[in-house]
C-alpha positions as CSV (number, residue, x, y, z in Angstrom):
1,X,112.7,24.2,148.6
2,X,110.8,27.1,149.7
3,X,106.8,26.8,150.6
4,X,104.0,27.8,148.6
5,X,103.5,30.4,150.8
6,X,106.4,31.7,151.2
7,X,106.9,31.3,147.5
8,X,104.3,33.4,147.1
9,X,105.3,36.6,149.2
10,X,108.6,36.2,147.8
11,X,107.1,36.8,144.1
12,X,104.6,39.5,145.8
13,X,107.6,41.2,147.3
14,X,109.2,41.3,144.4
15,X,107.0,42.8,142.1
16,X,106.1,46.0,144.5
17,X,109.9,46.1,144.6
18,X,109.6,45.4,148.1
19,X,112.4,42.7,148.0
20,X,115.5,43.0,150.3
21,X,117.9,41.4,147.5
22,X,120.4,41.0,150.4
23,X,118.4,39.2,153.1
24,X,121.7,37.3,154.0
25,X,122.8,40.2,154.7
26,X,120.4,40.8,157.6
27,X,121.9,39.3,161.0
28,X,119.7,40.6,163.7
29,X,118.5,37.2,165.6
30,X,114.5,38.2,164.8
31,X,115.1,37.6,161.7
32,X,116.8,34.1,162.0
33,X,114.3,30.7,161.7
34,X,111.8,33.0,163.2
35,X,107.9,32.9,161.0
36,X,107.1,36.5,161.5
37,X,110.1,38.3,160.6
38,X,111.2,37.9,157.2
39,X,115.0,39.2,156.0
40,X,113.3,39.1,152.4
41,X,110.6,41.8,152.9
42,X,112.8,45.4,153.0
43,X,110.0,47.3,154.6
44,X,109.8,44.9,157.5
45,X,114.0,44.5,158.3
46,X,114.0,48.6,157.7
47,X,111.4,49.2,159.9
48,X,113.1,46.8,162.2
49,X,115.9,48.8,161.7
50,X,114.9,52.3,162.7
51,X,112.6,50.9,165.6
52,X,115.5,49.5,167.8
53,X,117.1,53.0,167.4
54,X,114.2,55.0,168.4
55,X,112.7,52.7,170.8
56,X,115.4,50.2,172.2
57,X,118.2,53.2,172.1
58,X,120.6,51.1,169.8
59,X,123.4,53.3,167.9
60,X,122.8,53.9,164.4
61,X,126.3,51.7,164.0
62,X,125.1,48.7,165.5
63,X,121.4,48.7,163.6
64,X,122.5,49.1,160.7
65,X,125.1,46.8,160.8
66,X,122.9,44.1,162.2
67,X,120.1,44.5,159.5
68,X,122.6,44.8,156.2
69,X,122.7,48.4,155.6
70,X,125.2,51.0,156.0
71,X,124.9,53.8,157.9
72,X,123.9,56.7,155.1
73,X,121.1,54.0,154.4
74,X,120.2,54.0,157.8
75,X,119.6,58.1,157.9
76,X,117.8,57.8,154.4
77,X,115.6,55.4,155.8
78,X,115.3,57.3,158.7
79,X,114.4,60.5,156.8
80,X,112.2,59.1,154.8
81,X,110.2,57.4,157.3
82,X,109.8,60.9,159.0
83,X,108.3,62.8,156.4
84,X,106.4,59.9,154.4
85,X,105.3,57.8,157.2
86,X,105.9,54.1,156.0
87,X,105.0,54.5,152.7
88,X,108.9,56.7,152.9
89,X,110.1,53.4,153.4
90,X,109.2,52.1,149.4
91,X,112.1,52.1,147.2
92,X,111.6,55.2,145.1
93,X,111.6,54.1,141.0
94,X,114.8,55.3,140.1
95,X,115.9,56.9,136.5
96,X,113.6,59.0,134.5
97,X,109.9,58.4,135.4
98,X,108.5,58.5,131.5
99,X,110.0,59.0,127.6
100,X,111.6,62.1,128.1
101,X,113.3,62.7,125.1
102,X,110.0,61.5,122.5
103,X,108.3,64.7,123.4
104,X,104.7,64.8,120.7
105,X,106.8,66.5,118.1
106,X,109.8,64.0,118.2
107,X,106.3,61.0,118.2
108,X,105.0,63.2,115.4
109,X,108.0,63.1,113.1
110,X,108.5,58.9,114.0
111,X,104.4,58.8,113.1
112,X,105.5,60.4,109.8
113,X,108.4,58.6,109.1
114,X,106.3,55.5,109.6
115,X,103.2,56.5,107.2
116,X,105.7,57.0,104.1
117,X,107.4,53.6,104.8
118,X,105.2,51.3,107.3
119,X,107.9,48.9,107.3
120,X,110.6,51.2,108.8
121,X,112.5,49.4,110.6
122,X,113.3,50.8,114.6
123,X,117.2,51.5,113.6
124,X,116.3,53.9,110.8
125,X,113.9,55.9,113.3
126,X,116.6,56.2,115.5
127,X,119.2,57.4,113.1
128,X,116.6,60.0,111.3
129,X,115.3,60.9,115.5
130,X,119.5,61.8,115.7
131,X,119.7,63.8,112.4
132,X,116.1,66.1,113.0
133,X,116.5,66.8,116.5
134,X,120.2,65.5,117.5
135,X,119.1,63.2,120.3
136,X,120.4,59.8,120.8
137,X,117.4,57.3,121.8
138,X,117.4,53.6,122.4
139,X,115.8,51.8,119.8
140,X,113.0,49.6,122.9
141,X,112.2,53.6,123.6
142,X,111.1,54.0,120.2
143,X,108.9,50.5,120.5
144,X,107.4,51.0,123.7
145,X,106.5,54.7,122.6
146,X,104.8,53.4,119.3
147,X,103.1,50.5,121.9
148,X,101.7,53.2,124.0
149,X,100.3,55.1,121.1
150,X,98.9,52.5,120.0
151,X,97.4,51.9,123.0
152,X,96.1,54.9,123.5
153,X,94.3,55.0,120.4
154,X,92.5,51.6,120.6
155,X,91.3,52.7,123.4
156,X,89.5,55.7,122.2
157,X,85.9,55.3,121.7
């Protein structure tokens, strides 16, 4: 059983997406039954990582291979790190960063569809979204979208 503590920057670490989901992985002898160094936080074992090739002269082989990654990971890391500092270090979010495809007049048209018949169901938006403008959207698109709105508007004084 893990401590509260622990417990609690394992949750921590995994919300900021911080998490190293292979901490296994990580074989460098810091990181074994040692407080400080933990294999779970990424940013830590990365840092790790790129320090003992800069400042202890390791190859790029042997780092990576003792902290879990592979060498391209190694020279991302390492290129992030230059130009962003540790912050470089942060998983970026990957995939598209908002609703790409429900542009205002695709929302305009679901907004319509849903005035004639408020109890459209999220399928027949979908299908009528791929008829009018020939895209193919998931239907939780379509619900977080209309959440969002409908944020957006309860929130207007």
């Amino acid at each position: 059983m893990m401590p509260a503590h622990r417990r609690t920057k394992y949750e921590s670490l995994k919300a900021n997406g911080t998490l190293n989901l292979h901490p296994d992985q990580v074989n460098e002898s810091l990181f074994q039954g040692h407080d400080f160094f933990d294999a779970h936080d990424l940013l830590q074992v990365k840092y790790e990582m790129l320090r003992r090739v800069q400042a202890e002269g390791w190859s790029v082989t042997q780092a990576a291979h003792a902290f879990g990654f592979s060498r391209l990971s190694f020279y991302h890391a390492f290129h992030a790190f230059e130009q962003e500092g540790l912050g470089g270090l942060v998983p970026k979010k990957r995939g598209p960063k908002a609703a790409h495809k429900l542009s205002s007049e695709v929302m305009a048209f679901v907004q319509q569809l849903i005035e004639k018949t408020p109890q459209v169901n999220t399928q027949t938006l979908v299908d009528g979204i791929k008829r009018r403008f020939g895209l193919s959207v998931h239907p939780r698109s379509i619900e977080r979208a209309l959440k969002r709105e409908k944020k957006k508007r309860s929130e207007r004084p």
